[in-house]
N, C-alpha and C positions, 0 to 999 in steps of 0.2 A: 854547136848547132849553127846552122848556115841559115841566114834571114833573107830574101829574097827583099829587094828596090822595088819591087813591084807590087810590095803588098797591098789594098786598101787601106786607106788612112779614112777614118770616121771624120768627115769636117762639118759634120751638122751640129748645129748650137742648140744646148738644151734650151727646150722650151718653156718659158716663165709660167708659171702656175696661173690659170685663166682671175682673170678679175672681177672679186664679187661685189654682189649688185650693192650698192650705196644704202637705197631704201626699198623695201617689198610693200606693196598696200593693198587691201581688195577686200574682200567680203567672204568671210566664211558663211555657208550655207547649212544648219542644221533643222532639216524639215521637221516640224512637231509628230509626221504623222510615221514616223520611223518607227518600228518596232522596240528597236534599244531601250527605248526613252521606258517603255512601258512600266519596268522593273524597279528604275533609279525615283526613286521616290515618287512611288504609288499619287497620282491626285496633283502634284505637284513638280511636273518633269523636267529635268534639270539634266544638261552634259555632262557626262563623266571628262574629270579632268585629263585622263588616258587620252580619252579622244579628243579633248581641248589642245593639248601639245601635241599629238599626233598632229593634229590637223596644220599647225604652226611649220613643223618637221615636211609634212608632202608640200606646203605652200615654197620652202627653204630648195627643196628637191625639183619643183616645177618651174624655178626662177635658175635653174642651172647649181646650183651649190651641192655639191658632190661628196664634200670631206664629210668626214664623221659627223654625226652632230650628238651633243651630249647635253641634255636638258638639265638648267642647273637655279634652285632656287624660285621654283614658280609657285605663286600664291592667285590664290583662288579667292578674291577681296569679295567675291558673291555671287550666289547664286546663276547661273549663264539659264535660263530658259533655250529651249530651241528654235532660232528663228535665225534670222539674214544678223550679223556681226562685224561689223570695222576691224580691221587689225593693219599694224603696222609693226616690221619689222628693221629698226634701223643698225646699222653695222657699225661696229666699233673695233681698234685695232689700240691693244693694250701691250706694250711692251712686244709687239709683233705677233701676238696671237688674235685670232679675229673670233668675235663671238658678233652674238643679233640680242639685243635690246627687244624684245618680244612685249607688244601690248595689245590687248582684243576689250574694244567698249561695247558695255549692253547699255541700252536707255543715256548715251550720250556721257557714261563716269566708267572710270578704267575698272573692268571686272575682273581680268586675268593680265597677269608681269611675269616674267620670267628672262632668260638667259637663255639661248640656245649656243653653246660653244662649240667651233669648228675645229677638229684637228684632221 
């Protein structure tokens, strides 16, 4: 087989995996007047925790974080009413895996924790 001096040679350098954000912060919005709520405890309306880490997940997705994410260990320490929510997610890098430190306060005490793991 005859190799041709002329071939392209690739000389572009892979490019480093973009850099994720340090800390996430902002306010979850879950309006009372939402339909959802209606079902989840009649009289007493409360988030589903589905949509409690959902919400975690598109906040992870709208700050640029693209990998998988894999929700890991989240407790539900009480009750979330629907209303405006703090949450912060800060990033940790274990042994070079990167996961988010996930927490959302109701009435000013941690109501939901969790793990959002990046692969």
């Amino acid at each position: 087989m005859h190799r041709s001096s002329d071939a392209p040679v690739d000389t572009q350098q892979p490019q480093a995996a973009p850099r994720l954000p340090e800390l996430i912060e902002g306010t979850f919005c879950f309006p009372h007047d939402d339909p959802v709520y209606a079902e989840h405890f009649p009289g007493s309306a409360c988030v589903p925790g589905s949509m409690l880490i959902q919400a975690f997940v598109m906040a992870a997705r709208q700050h640029g974080i693209t990998q998988n994410l894999t929700a890991k260990g989240f407790r539900f320490r009480r009750f979330v009413a629907p209303a405006n929510h703090r949450y912060a997610m800060q990033l940790r890098n274990v042994c070079g895996s990167a996961s988010y430190q996930c927490i959302l306060t109701a009435d000013g005490t941690r109501a939901v924790t969790g793990t959002l793991i990046c692969s």
